[in-house]
VOPAGU-2260 file (C-alpha; in pm, 1 decimal, decimal comma):
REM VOPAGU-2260
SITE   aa  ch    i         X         Y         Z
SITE  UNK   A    0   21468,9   14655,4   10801,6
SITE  UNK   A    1   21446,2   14617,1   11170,7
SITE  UNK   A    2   21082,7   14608,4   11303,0
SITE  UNK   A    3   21160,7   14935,4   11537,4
SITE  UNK   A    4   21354,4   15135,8   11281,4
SITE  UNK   A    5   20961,5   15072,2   11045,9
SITE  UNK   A    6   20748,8   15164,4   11320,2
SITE  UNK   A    7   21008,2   15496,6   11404,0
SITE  UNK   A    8   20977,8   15555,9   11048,7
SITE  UNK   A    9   20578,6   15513,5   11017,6
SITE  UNK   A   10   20518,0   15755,6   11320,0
SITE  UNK   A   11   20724,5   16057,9   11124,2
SITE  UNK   A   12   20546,5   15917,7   10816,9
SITE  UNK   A   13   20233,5   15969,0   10992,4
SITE  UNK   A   14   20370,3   16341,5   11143,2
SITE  UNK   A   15   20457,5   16435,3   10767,0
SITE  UNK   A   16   20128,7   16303,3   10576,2
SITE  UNK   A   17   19951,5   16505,9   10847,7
SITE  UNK   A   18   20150,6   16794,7   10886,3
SITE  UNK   A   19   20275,1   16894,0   10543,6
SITE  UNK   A   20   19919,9   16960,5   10427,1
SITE  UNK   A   21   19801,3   17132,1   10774,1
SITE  UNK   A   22   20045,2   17403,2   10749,3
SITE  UNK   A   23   20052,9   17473,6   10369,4
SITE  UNK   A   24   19702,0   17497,7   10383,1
SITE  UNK   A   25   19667,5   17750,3   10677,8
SITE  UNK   A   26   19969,6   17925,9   10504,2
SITE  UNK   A   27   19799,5   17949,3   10209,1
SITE  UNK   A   28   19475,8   18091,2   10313,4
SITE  UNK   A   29   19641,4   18357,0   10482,1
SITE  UNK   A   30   19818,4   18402,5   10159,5
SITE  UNK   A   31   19461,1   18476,9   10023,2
SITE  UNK   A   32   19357,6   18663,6   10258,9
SITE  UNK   A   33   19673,9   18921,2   10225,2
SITE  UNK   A   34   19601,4   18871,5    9856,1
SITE  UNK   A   35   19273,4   19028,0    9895,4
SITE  UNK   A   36   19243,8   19266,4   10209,9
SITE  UNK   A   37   19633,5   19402,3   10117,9
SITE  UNK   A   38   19689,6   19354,4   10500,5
SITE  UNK   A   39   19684,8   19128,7   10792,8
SITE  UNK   A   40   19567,9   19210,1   11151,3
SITE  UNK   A   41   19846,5   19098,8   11384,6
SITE  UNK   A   42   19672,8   18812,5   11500,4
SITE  UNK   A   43   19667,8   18677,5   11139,7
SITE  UNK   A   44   20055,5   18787,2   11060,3
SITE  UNK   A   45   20127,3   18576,6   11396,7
SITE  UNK   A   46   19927,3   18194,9   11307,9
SITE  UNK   A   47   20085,0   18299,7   10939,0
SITE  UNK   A   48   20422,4   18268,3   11093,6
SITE  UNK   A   49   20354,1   17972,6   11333,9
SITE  UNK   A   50   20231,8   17782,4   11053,6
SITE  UNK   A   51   20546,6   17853,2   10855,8
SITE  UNK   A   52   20755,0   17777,6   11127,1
SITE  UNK   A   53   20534,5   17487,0   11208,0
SITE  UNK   A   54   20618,7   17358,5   10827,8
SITE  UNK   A   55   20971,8   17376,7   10863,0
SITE  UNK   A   56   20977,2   17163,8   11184,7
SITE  UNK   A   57   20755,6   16930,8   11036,2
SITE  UNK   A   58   20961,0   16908,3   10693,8
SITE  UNK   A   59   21312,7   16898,8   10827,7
SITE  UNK   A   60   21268,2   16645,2   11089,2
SITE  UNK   A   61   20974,2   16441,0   11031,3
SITE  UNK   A   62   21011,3   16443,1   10712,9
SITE  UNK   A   63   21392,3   16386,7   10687,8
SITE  UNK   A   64   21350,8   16124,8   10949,5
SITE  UNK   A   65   21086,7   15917,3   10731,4
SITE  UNK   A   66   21365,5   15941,3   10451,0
SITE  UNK   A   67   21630,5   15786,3   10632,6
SITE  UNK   A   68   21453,8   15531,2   10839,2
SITE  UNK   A   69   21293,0   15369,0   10475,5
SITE  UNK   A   70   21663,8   15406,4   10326,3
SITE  UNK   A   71   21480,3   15666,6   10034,8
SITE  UNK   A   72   21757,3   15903,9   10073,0
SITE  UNK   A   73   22148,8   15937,6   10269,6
SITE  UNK   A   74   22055,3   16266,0   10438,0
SITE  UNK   A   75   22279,3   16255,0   10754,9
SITE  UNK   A   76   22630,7   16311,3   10730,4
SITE  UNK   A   77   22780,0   16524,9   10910,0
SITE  UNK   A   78   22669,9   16822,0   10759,3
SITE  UNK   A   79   22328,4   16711,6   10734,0
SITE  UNK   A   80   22348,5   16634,2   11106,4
SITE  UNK   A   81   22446,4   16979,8   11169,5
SITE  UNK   A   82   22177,9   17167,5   10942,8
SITE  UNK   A   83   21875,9   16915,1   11040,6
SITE  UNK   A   84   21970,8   16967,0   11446,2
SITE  UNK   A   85   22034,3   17323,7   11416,8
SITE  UNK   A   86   21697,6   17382,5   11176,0
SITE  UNK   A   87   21496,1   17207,8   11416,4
SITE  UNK   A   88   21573,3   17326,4   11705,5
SITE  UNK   A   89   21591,2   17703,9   11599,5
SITE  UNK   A   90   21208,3   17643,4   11436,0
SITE  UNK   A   91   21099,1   17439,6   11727,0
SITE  UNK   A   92   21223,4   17725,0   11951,8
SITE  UNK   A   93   21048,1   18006,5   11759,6
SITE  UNK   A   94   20730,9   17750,8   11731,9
SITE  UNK   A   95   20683,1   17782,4   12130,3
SITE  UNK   A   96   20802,3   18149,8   12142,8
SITE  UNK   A   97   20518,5   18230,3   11853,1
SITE  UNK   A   98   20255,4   18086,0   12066,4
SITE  UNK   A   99   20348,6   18228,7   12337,5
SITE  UNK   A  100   20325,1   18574,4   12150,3
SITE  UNK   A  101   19988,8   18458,2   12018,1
SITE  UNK   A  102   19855,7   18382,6   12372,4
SITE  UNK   A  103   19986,9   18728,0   12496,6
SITE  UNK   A  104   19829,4   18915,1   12217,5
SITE  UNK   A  105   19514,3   18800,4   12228,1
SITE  UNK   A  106   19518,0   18786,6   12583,3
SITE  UNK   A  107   19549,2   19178,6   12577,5
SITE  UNK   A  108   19253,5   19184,8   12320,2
SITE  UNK   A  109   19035,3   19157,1   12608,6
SITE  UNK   A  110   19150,4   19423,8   12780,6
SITE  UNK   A  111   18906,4   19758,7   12771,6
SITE  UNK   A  112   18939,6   19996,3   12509,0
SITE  UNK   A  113   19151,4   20267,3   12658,6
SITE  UNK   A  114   19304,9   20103,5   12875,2
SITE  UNK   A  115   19708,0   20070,4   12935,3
SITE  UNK   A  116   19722,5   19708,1   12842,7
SITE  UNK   A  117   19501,1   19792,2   12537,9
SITE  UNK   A  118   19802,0   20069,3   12441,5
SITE  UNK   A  119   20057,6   19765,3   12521,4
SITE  UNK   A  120   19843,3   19575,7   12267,1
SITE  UNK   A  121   19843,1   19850,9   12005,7
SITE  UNK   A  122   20214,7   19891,1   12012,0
SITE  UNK   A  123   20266,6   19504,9   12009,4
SITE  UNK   A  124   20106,8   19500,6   11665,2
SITE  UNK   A  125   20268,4   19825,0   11528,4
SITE  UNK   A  126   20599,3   19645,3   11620,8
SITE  UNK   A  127   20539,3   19267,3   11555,6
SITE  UNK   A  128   20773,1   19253,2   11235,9
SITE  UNK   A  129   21099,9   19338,8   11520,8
SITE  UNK   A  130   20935,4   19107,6   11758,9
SITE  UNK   A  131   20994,1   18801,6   11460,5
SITE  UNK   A  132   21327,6   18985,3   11414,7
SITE  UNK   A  133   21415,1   18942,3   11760,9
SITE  UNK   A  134   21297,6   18620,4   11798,7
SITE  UNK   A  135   21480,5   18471,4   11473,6
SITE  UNK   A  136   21800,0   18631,0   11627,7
SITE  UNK   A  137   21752,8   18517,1   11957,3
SITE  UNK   A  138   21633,0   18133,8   11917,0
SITE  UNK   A  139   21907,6   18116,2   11596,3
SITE  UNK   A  140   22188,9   18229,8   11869,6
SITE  UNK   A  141   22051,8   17991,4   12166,1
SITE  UNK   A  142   22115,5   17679,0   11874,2
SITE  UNK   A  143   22483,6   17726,1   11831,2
SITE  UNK   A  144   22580,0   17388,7   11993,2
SITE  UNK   A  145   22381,9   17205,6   11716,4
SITE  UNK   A  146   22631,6   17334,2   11466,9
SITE  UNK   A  147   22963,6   17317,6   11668,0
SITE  UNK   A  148   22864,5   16937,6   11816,4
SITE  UNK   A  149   22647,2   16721,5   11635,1
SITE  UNK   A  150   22793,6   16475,4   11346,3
SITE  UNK   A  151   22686,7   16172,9   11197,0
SITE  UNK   A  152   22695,7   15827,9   11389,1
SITE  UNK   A  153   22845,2   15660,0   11055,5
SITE  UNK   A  154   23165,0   15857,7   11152,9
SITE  UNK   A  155   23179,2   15757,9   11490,2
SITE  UNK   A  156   23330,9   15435,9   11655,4
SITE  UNK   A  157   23448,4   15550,7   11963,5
SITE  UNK   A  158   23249,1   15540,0   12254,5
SITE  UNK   A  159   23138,8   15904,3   12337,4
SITE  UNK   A  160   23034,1   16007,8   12745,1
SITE  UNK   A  161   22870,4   16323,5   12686,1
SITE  UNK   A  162   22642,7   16268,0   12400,8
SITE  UNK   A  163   22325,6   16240,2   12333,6
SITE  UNK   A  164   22195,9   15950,4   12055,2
SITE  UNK   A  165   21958,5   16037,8   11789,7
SITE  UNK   A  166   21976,4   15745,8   11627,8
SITE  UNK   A  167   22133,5   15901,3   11282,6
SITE  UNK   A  168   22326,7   16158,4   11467,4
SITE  UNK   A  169   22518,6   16205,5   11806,8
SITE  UNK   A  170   22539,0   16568,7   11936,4
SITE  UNK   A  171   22908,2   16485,2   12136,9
SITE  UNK   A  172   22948,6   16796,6   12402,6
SITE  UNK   A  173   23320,7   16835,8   12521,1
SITE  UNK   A  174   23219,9   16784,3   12906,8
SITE  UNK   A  175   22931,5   16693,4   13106,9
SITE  UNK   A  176   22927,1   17064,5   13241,2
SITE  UNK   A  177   22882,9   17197,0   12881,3
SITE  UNK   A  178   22606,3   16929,2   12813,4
SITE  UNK   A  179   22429,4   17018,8   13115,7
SITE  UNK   A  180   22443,8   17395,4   13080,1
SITE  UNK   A  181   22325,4   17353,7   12763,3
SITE  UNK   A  182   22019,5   17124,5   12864,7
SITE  UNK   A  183   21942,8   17373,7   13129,6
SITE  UNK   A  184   21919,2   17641,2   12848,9
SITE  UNK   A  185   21696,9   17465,0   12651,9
SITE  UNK   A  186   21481,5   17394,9   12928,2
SITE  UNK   A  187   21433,1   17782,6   13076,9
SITE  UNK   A  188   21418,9   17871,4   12691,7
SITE  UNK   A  189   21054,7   17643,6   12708,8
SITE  UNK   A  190   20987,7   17657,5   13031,9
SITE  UNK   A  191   20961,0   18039,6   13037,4
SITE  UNK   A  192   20725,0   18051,1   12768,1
SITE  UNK   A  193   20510,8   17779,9   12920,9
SITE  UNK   A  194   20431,5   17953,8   13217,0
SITE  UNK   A  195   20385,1   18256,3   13069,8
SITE  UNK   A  196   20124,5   18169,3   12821,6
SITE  UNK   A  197   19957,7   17890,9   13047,6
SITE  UNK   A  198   19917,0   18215,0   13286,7
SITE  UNK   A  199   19790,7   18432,3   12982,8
SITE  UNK   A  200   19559,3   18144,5   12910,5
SITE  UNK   A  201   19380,1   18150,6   13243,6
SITE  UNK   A  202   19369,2   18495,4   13242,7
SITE  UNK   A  203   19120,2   18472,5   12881,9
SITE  UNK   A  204   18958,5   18142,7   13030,2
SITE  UNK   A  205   18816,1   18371,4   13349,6
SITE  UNK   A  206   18687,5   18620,8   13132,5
SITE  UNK   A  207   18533,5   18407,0   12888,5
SITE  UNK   A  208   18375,5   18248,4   13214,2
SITE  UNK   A  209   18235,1   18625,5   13374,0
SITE  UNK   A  210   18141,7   18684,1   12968,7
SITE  UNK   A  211   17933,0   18400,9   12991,7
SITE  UNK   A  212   17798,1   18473,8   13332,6
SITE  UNK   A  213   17685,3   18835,5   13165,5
SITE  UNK   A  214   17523,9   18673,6   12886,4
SITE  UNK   A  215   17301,6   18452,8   13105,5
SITE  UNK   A  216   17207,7   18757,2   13313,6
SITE  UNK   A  217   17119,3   18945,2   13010,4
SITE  UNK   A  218   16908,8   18657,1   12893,6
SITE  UNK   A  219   16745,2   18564,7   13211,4
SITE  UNK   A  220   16657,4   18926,3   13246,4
SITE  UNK   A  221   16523,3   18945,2   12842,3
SITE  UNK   A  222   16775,1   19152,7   12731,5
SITE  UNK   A  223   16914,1   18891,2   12445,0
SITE  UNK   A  224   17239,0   18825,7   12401,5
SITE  UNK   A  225   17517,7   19020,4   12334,5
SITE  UNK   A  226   17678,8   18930,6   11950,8
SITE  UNK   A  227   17942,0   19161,5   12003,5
SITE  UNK   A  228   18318,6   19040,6   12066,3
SITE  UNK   A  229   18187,7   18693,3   11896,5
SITE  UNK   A  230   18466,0   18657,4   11694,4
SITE  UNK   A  231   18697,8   18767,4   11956,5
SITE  UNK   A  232   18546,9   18477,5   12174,0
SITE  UNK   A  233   18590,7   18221,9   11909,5
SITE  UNK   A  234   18958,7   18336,7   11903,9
SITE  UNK   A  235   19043,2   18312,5   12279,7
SITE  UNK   A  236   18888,1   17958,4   12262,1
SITE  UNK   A  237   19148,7   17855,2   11968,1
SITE  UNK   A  238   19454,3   18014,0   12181,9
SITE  UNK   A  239   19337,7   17837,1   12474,0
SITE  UNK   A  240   19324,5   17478,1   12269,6
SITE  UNK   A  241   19688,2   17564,5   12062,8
SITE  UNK   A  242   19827,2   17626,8   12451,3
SITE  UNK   A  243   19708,8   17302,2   12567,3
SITE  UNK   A  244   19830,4   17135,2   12283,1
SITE  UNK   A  245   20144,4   17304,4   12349,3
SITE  UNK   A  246   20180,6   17203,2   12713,1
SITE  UNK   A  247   20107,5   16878,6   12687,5
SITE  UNK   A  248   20351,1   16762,7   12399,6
SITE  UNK   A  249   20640,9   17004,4   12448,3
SITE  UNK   A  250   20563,1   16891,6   12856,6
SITE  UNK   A  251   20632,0   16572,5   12751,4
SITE  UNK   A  252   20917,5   16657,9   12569,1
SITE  UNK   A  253   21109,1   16835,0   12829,6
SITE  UNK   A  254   21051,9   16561,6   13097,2
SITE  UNK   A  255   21243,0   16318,0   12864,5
SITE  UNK   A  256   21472,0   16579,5   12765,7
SITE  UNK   A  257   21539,4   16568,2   13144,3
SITE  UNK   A  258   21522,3   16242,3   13198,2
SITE  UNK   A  259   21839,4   16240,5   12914,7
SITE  UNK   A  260   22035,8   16480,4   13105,8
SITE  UNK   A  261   22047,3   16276,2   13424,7
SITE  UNK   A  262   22186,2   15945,8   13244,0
SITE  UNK   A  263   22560,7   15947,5   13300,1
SITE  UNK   A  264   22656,7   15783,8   12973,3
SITE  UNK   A  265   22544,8   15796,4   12617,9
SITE  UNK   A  266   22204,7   15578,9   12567,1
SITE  UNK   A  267   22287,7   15290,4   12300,0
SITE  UNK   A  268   21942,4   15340,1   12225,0
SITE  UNK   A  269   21782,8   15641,4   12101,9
SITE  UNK   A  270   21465,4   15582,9   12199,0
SITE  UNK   A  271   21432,6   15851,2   12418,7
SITE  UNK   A  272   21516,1   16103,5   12185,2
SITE  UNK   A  273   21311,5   15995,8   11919,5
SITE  UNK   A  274   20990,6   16042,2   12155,7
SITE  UNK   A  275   21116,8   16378,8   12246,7
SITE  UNK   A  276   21164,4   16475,2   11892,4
SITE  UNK   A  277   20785,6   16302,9   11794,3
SITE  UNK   A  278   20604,3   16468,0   12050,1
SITE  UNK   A  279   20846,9   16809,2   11974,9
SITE  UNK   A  280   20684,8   16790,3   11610,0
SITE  UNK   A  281   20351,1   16632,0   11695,4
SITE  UNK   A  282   20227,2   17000,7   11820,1
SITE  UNK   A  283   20352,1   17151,8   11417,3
SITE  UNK   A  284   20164,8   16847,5   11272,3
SITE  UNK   A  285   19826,8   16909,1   11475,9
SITE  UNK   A  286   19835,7   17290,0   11552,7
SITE  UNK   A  287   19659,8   17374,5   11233,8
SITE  UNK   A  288   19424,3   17125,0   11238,6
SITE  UNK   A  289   19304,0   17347,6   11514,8
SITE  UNK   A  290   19359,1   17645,9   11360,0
SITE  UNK   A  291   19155,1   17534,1   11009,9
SITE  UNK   A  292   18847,1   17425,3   11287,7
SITE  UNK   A  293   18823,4   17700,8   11419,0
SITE  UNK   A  294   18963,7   18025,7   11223,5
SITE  UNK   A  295   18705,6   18141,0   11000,9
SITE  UNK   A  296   18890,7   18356,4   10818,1
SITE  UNK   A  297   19079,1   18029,4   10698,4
SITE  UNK   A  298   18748,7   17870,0   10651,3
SITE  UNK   A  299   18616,9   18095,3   10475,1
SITE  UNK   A  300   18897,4   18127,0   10188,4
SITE  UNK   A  301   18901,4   17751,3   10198,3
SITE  UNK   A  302   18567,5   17780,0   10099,3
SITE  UNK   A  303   18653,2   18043,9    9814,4
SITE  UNK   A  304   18917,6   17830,3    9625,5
SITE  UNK   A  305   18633,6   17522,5    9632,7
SITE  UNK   A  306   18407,5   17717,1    9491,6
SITE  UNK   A  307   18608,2   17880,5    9259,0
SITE  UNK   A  308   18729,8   17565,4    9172,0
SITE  UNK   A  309   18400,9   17415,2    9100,1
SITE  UNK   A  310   18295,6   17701,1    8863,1
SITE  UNK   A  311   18597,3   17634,1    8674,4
SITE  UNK   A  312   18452,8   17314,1    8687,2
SITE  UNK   A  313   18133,8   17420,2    8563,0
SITE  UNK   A  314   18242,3   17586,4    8292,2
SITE  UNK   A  315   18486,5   17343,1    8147,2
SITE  UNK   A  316   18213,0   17065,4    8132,6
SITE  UNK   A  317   17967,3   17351,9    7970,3
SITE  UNK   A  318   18222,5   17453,7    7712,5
SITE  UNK   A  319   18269,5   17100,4    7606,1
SITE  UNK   A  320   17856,3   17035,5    7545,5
């Protein structure tokens, strides 16, 4: 095995060990938490959908990826070329477009009670289940060319001028036009997103700064401190760190993503893609790390299957005395 297709392989090894467990585990807890509340406040049904979405990126491409690169299993034909290509970029799509909506919403949750954008907010959440509709529909439409122009590179001996290499598969458009129009799609379809929930993020980072500026006046004055809108706080502060992590790995994606449209021919090497496509899945591998640290409603039904796993524990080793 050559010494670059082990390290590829290692890095999506490392993506998979990492991200597997992340997102099963935050989808599980929220799981729970249905379980036992019989609802979920929209905030909740939103990471609950990230993190499935999130598992599907991380499990169809990392995970496929690790499979072919150690030879464990002949996943990309042609077909599988199609369905691994389309998958990931329709999940990867509705990944950003989730956060995005996660950003918004809890940037209205700041907004005064009463208000218009508090009424935006309500109706957001009364709605959410045709906002995942939409989205599915939209991001599964914008992936079309996955299906119609990607095959596998063991079919292929011809040299191709409009493709782009990924080292098990080519996706071969018909002209440069087509490859470009459909780079520039992909692009706006992150772009858009990017700027929109960076803006939403600044928006909830100036009023946690004025919140804090109120709490120090209240204290300096020896008024205490305000507990209220604690957990609210605590929530901003995890939509501001998934948004970073957002726009600095899918940042870095779309600059090589660029970069690819701009080369004339077909890159021998597809190094290129396979950073866009590891930094593309490092956000699903990390984004719930962040959201186990610092959702306690995750926490805490992490902390109800240990302990109800220790009881069982408990009472195993006391019924065999």
């Amino acid at each position: 095995m050559a010494s670059e297709v082990f390290v590829r392989g290692m890095l999506y090894l490392s993506l998979t060990i990492v991200g597997i467990p992340g997102n099963a585990t935050v989808i599980v807890a929220f799981l729970l938490l249905l379980y036992q509340e019989k609802r979920l406040l929209a905030a909740d049904a939103i990471l609950l959908h990230l993190a499935c979405v999130n598992l599907l990126v991380v499990v169809v491409r990392a995970l496929t990826e690790t499979l072919a690169s150690f030879r464990l299993a002949d996943i990309f034909g042609d077909t599988g070329c199609k369905s691994v290509i389309f998958i990931y970029r329709t999940t990867r799509a509705l990944s950003i477009w989730l956060t995005f909506l996660l950003s918004t919403y809890q940037c209205l949750s700041i907004a005064p009670p009463g208000s218009s954008w508090a009424s935006v907010r309500a109706l957001l959440g009364h709605y959410l289940a045709f906002v995942f509709l939409f989205l599915w529909v939209l991001n599964t439409c914008m992936t079309t060319a996955a299906i119609l122009f990607s095959f596998s590179t063991k079919n292929e001996t011809s040299p191709i001028d409009n493709g782009i290499n990924v080292q098990f598969c080519y996706v071969n458009f018909p002209s440069k036009l087509s490859r470009d129009a459909n780079g520039a799609v992909q692009v706006g379809r992150d772009v858009v997103p990017m700027a929109l929930m960076t803006l939403a993020s600044l928006i909830i980072l100036v009023f946690l700064y004025k919140h804090s500026q109120q709490v120090k006046g209240l204290r300096s004055s020896g008024g205490g401190g305000a507990g209220n809108g604690g957990a609210e706080q605590r929530a901003a502060k995890a939509v501001v760190a998934l948004v970073t992590l957002y726009v600095v790995f899918y940042g870095a994606d779309n600059v090589l993503w660029v970069y690819t449209l701009t080369v004339k021919k077909t890159m021998s090497s597809s190094l290129i893609s396979d950073l866009r496509i590891f930094f593309g899945s490092l956000y699903a591998a990390l984004s719930p790390l962040v959201i186990i640290a610092s959702n306690r409603k995750v926490n805490s039904r992490l902390g109800f299957v240990a302990h109800e796993k220790s009881a069982v524990e408990k009472t195993k080793n006391l019924s065999s005395m």
